[in-house]
Each structure stands twice: as structure tokens, then as C-alpha cells.
VEXDREN-2710 file (C-alpha; in Angstrom, 1 decimal):
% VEXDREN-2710
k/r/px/py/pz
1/UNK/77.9/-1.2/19.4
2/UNK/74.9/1.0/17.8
3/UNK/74.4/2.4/21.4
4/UNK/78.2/3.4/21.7
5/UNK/78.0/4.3/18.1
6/UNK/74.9/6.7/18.5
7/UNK/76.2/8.2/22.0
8/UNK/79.4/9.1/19.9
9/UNK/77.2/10.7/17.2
10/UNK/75.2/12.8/19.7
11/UNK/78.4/14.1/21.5
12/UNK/79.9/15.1/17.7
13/UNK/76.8/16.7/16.6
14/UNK/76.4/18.8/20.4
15/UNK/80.2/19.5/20.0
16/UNK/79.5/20.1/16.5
17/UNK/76.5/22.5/17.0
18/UNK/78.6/24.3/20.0
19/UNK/81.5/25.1/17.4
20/UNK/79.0/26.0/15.1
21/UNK/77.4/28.7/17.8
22/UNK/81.1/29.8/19.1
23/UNK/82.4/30.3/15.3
24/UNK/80.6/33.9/14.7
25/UNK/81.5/35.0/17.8
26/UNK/85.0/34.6/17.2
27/UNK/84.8/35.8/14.0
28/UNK/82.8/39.1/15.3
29/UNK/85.3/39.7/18.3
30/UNK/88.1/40.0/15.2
31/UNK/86.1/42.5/12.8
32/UNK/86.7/45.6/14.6
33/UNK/90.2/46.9/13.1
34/UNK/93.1/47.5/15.3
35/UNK/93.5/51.4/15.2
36/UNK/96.3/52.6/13.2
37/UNK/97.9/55.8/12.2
38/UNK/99.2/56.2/16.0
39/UNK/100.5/59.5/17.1
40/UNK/101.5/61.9/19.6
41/UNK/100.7/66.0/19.5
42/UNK/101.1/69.2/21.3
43/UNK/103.1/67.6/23.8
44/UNK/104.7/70.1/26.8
45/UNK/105.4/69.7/30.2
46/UNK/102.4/68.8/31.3
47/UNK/100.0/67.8/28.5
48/UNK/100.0/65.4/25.1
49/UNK/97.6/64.3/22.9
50/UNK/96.9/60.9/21.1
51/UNK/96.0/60.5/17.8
52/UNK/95.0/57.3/15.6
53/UNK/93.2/57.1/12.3
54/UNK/89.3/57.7/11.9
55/UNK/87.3/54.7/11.1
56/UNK/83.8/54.9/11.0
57/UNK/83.1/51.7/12.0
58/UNK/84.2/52.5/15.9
59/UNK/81.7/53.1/18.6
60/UNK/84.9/54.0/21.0
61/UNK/88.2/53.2/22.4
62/UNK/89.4/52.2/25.4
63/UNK/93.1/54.4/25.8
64/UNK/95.7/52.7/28.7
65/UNK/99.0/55.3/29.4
66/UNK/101.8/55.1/32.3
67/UNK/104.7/56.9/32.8
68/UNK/107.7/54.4/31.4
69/UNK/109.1/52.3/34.0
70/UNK/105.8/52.3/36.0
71/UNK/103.8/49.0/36.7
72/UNK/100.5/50.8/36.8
73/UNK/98.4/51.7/34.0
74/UNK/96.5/54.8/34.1
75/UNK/92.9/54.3/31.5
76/UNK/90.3/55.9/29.7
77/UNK/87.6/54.1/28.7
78/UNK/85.5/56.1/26.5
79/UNK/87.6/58.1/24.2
80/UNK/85.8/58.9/21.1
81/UNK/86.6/60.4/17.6
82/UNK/90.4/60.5/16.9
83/UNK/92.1/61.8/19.5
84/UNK/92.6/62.3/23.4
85/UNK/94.1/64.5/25.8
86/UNK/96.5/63.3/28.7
87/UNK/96.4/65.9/31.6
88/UNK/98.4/65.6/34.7
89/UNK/102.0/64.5/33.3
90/UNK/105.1/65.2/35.2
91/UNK/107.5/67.0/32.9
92/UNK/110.8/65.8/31.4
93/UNK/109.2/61.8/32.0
94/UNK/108.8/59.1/28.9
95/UNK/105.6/57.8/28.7
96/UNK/104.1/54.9/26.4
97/UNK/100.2/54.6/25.7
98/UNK/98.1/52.4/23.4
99/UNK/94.9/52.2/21.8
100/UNK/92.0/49.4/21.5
101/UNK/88.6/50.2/19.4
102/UNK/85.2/48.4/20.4
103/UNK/82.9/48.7/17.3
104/UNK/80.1/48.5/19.7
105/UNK/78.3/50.0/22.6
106/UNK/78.0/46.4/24.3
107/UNK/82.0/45.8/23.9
108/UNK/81.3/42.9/22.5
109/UNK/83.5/43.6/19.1
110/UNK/87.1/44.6/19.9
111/UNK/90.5/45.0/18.0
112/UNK/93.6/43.8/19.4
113/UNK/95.8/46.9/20.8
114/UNK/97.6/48.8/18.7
115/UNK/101.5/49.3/18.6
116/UNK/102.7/51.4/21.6
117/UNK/103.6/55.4/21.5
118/UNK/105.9/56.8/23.4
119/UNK/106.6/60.5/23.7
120/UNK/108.7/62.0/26.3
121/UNK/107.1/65.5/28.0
122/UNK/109.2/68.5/27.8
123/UNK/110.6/71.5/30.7
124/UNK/109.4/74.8/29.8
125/UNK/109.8/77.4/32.0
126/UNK/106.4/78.0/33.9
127/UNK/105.1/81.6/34.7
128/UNK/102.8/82.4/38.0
129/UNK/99.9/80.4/36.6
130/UNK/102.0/77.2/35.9
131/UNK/101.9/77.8/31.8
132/UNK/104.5/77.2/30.2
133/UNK/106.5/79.6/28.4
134/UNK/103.3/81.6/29.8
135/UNK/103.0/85.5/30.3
136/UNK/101.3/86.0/33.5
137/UNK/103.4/87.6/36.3
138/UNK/102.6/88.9/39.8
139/UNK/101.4/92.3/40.0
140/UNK/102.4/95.1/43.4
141/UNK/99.6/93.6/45.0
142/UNK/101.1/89.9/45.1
143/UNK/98.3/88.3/42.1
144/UNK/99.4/86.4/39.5
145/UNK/97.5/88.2/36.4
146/UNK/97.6/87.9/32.4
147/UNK/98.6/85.5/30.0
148/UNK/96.1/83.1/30.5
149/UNK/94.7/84.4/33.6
150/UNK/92.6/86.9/32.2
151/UNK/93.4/89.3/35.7
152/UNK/94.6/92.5/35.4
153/UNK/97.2/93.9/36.9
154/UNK/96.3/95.8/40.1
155/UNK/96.4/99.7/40.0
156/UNK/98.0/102.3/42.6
157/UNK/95.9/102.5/45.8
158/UNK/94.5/106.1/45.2
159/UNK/91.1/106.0/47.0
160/UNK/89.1/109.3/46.4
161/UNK/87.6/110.4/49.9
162/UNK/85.5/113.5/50.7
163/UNK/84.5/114.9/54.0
164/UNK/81.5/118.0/54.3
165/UNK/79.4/119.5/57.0
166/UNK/75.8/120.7/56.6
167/UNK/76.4/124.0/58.1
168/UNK/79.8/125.7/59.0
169/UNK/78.6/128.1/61.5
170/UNK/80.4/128.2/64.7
171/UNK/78.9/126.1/67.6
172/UNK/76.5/124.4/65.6
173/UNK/75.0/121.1/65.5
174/UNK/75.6/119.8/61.9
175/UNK/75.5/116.7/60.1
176/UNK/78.6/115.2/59.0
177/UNK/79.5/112.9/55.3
178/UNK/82.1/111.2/54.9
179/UNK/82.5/109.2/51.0
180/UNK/85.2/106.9/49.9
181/UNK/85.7/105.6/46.7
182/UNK/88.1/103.0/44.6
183/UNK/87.9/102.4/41.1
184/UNK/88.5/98.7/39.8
185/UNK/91.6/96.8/39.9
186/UNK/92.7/98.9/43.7
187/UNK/93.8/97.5/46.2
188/UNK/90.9/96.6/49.2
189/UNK/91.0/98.3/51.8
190/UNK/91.6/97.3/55.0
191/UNK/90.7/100.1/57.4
192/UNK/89.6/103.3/57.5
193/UNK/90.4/106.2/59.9
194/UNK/88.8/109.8/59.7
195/UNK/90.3/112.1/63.1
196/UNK/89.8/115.9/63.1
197/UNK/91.3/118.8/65.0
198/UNK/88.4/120.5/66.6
199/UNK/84.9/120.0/67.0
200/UNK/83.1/117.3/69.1
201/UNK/80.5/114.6/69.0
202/UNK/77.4/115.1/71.0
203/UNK/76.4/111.4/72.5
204/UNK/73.7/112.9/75.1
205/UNK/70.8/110.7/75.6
206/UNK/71.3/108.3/72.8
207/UNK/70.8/104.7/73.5
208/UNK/71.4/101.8/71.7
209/UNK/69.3/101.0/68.6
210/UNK/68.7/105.3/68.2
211/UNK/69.1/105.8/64.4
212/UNK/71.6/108.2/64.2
213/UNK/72.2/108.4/60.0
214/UNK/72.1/106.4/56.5
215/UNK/74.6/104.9/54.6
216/UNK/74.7/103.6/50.2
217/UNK/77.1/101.3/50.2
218/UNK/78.1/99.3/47.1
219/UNK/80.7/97.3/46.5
220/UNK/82.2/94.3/43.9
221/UNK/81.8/96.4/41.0
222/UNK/78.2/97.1/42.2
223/UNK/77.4/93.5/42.7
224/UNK/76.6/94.2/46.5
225/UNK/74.5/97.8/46.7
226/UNK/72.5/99.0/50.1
227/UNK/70.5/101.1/51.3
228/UNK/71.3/101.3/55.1
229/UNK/70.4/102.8/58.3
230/UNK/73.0/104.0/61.3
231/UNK/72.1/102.8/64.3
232/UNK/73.8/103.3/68.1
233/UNK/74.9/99.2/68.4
234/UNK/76.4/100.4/71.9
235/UNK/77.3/102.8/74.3
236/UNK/81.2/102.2/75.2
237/UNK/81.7/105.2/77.3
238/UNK/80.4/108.8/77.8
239/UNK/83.0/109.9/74.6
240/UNK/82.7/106.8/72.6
241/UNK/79.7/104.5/71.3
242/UNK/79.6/101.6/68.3
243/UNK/77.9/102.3/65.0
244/UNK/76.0/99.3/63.4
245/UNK/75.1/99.5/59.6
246/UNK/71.7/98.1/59.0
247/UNK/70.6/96.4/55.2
248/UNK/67.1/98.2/54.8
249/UNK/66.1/95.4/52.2
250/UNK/67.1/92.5/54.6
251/UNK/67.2/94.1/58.1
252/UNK/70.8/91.9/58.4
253/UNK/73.9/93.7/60.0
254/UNK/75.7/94.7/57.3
255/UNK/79.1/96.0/59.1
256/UNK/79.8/97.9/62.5
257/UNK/82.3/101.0/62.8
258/UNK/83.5/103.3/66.2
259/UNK/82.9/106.8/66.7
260/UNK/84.2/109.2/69.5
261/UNK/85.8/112.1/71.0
262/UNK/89.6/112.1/71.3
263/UNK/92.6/114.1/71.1
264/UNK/90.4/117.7/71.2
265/UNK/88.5/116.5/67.9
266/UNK/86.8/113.8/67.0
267/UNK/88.0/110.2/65.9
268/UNK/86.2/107.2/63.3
269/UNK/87.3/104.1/63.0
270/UNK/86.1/101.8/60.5
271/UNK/87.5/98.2/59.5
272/UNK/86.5/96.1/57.1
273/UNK/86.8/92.6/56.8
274/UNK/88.5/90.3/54.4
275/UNK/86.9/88.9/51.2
276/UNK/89.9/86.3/50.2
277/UNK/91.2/88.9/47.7
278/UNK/93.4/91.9/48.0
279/UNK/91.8/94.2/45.5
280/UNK/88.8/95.6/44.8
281/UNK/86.2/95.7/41.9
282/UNK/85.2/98.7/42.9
283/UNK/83.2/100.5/45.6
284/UNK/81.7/103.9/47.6
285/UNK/80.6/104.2/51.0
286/UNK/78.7/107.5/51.6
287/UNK/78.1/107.6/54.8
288/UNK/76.0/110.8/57.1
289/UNK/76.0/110.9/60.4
290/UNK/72.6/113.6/61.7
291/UNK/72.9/115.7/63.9
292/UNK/76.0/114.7/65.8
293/UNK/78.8/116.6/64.8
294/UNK/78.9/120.2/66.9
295/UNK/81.2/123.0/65.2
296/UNK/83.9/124.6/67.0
297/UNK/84.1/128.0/67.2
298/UNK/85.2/129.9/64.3
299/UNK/88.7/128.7/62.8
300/UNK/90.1/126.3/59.8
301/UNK/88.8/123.0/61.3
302/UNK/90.9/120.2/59.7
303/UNK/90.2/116.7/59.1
304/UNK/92.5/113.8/58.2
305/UNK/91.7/110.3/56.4
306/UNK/94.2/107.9/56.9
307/UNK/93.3/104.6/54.7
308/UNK/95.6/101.1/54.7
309/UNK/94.7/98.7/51.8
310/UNK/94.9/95.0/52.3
311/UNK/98.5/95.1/50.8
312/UNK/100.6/97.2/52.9
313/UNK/99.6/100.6/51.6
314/UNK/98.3/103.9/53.1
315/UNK/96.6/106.7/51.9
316/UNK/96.9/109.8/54.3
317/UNK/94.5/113.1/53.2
318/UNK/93.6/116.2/54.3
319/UNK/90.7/118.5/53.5
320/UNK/90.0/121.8/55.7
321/UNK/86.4/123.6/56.8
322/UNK/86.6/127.2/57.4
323/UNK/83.9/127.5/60.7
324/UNK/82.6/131.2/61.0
325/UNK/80.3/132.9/63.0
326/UNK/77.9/135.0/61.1
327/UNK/76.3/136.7/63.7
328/UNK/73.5/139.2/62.4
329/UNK/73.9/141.4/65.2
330/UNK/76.6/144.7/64.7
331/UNK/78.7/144.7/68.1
332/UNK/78.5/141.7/69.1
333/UNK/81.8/139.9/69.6
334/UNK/81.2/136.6/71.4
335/UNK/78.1/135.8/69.0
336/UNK/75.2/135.9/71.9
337/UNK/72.7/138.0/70.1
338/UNK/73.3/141.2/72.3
339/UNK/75.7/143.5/72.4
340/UNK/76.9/144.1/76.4
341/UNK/79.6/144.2/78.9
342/UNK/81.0/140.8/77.6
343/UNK/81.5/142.4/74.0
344/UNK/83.1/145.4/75.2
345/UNK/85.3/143.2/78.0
346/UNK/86.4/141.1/75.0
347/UNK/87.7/144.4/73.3
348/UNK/89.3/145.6/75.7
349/UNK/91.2/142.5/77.1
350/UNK/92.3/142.7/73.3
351/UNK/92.6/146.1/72.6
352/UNK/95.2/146.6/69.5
353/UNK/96.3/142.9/69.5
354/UNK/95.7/140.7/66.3
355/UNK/92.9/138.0/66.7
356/UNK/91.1/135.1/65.0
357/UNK/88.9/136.5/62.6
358/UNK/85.2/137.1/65.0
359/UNK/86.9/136.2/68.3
360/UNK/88.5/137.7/71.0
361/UNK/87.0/141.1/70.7
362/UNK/86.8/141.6/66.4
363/UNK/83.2/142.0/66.8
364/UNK/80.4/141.5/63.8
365/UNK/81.1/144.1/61.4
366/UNK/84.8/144.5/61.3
367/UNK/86.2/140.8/61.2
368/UNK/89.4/142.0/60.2
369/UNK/91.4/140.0/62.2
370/UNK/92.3/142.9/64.9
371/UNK/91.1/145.1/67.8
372/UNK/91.0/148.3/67.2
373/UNK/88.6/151.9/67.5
374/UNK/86.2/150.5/65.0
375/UNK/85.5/147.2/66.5
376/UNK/85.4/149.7/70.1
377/UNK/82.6/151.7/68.0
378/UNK/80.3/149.3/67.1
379/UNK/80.1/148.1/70.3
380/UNK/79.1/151.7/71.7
381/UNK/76.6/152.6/69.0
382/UNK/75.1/148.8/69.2
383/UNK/75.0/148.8/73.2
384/UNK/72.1/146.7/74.5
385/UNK/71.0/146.0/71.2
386/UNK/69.9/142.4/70.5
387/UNK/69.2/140.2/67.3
388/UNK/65.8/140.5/66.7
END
């Protein structure tokens, strides 16, 4: 009987001593307050927030949300201070969420949850950048730009381009520029053409990797600006070869263009690639081409840019080089330096007829446009005189 009677007393006191451990716990676990003061804010289509009460006593709260009718709980489980933000929503959809605090780090102390919200997400309509009741549209170039886009609208594609020899004398080797520009917000460009009506490239003895000019390119607003160096990338035919555009920082290929001889002028064809946008933060190419370009004889030499942008546009100019011939020497009619039977053939296979200015017999001192005695007279009191 004492045995049975001492057995029972151990098993009290260990159960006893057990409740006695357990009790605190339990009565922790219920110290952290359920949160109260439960609210929904700023709801629209896509977005709400939950708000409860502050209580100082909260480490954080664990948040569970669903769309009502849903069996699956969407959670956060750190959601600190008094409020949180549900992303994501569908619009025109119920929803229901609830809270629980933890008044520690651990979890160890937790509140019960808290009564359930619901809130039901609203249809606005939805501009270009899915805001509601937003302002951003879609510009002529296809973007979708203000409200909360911060993009501008794009502007007309009105790229500035400028052609120019170094000499204009007739027959002449001369260098040859050609400079585009776009301010911000353009269009990109997509290619580039530059033709003229006269005047021819001269492609003897170059071979590939011959410098053959320079180029400052900069582009993205400026974020991208070379230095570069023209060289012959290949020889396509006897009128034609490929221009590659060397970095001179990083010696990398920077682009590659086409020049040649077609249509009784010359022809350049430049295309540049895509970036994943279709306008431009702004950029120049200045481009020179030594000692290529040979003048025709003298005339109004014309030469035509014709630029597409990236979004259907194109930009057609023209700008015109008057080509003379100074020659120094008096007499002379076909520019040779000496005044001889070829001058005085030439005036009078066009005696009395109206000519280019300094061809066809209007020899170096009258350039008037027409064959007459006085272009005859200088060629008789300059006969067999040369440019000295």
C-alpha cells in the first residue's frame, strides 16, 4: 500500500511539475493581443492596403489573403508597422484577408487572428501603362509615354544632314563629309542613303584594311562617343567596296557602311542596326571620306540624302555644289594649262551657241556662258601660252 501509495505521489508531483512548466507557456502564447482596428485603403483595380491598429508590443504579423471563393491562401509573413500592400489583384474580384501578430522574433508569442476584411477591387479604365484612370497614351512613334511613365512623347523626324567637299574645282580629287544629326525624343533611324548626280569615287589600288577617313560618332544622348578610323573592310567590285568603322579607344568594329559608283554619280549606303527602341536620345555622325571623291567638270553637282527612321518615316534632302574651273591661264578653254588648237577647236565647234559656264569653248576670261569674238580673242592673243 505505501509502495502503490508513493508511486501515485511521484506520478502527481511529475504531472504536477509538468503542468507547472506547460502553465507559462500557455499563458505567454495568449499575451500577444489580437490586432484590432482592421481596415482596407486605397483600393483600385489592382492594388489595396491593410491596415490594423499600432501596438508596440508587436515584433510582426503574419498577413493570409485570397480572392473570395478560392481554397488557397496567398501569405505574408513578415509585415511590419501598420499596414501592407496587396499587389497583383484581379479587378472587379471580393477578396477577404486577416491578420495575426507574433510579439516576438522567435514566434513563440502569438495572437489569435483577427476578424476577416473583405473589400472588393474596382474597374477603372486603364491607360497604355496599365494605370488606372492614368494619363499616359501612345505617341506617332507607337510608345506609351506620360502619366506615370515619365517618357516623352516622341518628336517629328527632322534629322539635320549636311554634305561639303574640300575643294570645288573641276576634276579634282577632294575629300568628302557627310554629318547627320537628331535631337532627343526623334525617331531612330534606320538607314541612311547619300546618292549624287555627278562626280565619281576613285577605288584604284586600295585594298582592304587601307584607311581611307575618320569618323566622331556619338550617340544615346552622348552616352556612346568615338573617335573612329575608315577602313576598306572589302573590295566588292571594281565600282563598289565596304567601309568598316573602327573604335580608336577599343580597336572593336564599331559599324560597316557601302560606298560606290552608280547611276553617273556616286551612291552610300549606310544601315544601322536596331537598339530595341524606336527613338533616339540623340546623336551625330560626322563622317570624311580623304581623298576619294573626284569632281566633275564644272556644273551644279547635286546630292540627295534620303533617311527612313525606325517608324515608317523618310526624310528626302537636297543640297547643291557649284564645281568650277578656275583656270589661271587666259585662253584656255578645256582647263589644260595651254592655250592651243583644242581651245580654239572648242570655239569654234561652238561659235555663237550658249554654253556651261567654262566649257565648250567659254574660255578663262569670259565665262559668260556663250561663244562669242571675245572668248575667239583671248584664244588668239594667249596662243601657245601656258600656266606658268
Amino acid at each position: 500500500m505505501t509502495r502503490k501509495f508513493t508511486q501515485g505521489l511521484l506520478s502527481f508531483t511529475l504531472i504536477f511539475s509538468l503542468g507547472f512548466l506547460l502553465t507559462p507557456t500557455e499563458i505567454i502564447a495568449q499575451n500577444c493581443t489580437t490586432p484590432s482596428g482592421i481596415s482596407t485603403s486605397n483600393i483600385s483595380n489592382f492594388t489595396a492596403t491593410a491596415n490594423w491598429a499600432n501596438d508596440n508590443n508587436v515584433d510582426h504579423y503574419r498577413i493570409k489573403y485570397k480572392e473570395v471563393g478560392s481554397s488557397n491562401w496567398l501569405w505574408e509573413y513578415n509585415a511590419i508597422g501598420t499596414s501592407y500592400d496587396f499587389i497583383g489583384l484581379n479587378s472587379s474580384s471580393s477578396y477577404i484577408w486577416q491578420a495575426k501578430a507574433y510579439c516576438d522574433s522567435l514566434e513563440t508569442n502569438a495572437s489569435g487572428w483577427s476578424a476577416a476584411e473583405t473589400f472588393v477591387t474596382i474597374n477603372d479604365p486603364l491607360d497604355c501603362n496599365l494605370t488606372p484612370n492614368g494619363l499616359a497614351f501612345l505617341d506617332s512613334c507607337g510608345n506609351c509615354v506620360g502619366g506615370t511613365t515619365n517618357e516623352l512623347a516622341c518628336i517629328a523626324f527632322t534629322p539635320t544632314v549636311s554634305i561639303a567637299l574640300s575643294t570645288t574645282e573641276c576634276n579634282t580629287i577632294s575629300d568628302f563629309t557627310f554629318i547627320i544629326t537628331q535631337d532627343p525624343n526623334e525617331p531612330d533611324i534606320s538607314s541612311s542613303v547619300f546618292t549624287s548626280d555627278g562626280g565619281a569615287f576613285d577605288f584604284t589600288g586600295l585594298t582592304p584594311n587601307d584607311p581611307i577617313g575618320s569618323g566622331v560618332i556619338i550617340a544615346g544622348g552622348g552616352f556612346i562617343n568615338i573617335n573612329a578610323t575608315l577602313l576598306v573592310g572589302s573590295i566588292m567590285s571594281s565600282q563598289k567596296i565596304q567601309v568598316k568603322v573602327m573604335d580608336d579607344n577599343s580597336g572593336s568594329q564599331y559599324g560597316t557602311f557601302t560606298i560606290e559608283n552608280s547611276g553617273g554619280g556616286i551612291l552610300i549606303d549606310a544601315t544601322s542596326p536596331g537598339d530595341g527602341n524606336n527613338i533616339t536620345s540623340g546623336n551625330s555622325q560626322n563622317i570624311i571620306l580623304n581623298g576619294l571623291f573626284v569632281n566633275p567638270a564644272a556644273s551644279i553637282l547635286t546630292f540627295t540624302s534620303t533617311i527612313n527612321s525606325e517608324t515608317g518615316d523618310q526624310d528626302v534632302q537636297n543640297a547643291s555644289v557649284t564645281i568650277a574651273c578656275t583656270c589661271p591661264q587666259l585662253g584656255d578653254g578645256n582647263c589644260d594649262g595651254i592655250v592651243n588648237l583644242a581651245d580654239l577647236t572648242l570655239v569654234i565647234n561652238h561659235w555663237l551657241q550658249s554654253t556651261a559656264t567654262g566649257e565648250d569653248g567659254d574660255v578663262v576670261g569670259s565665262l559668260d556662258g556663250f561663244v562669242n569674238l571675245q572668248d575667239l580673242t583671248l584664244v588668239i592673243n594667249n596662243w601657245l601660252q601656258s600656266t606658268p
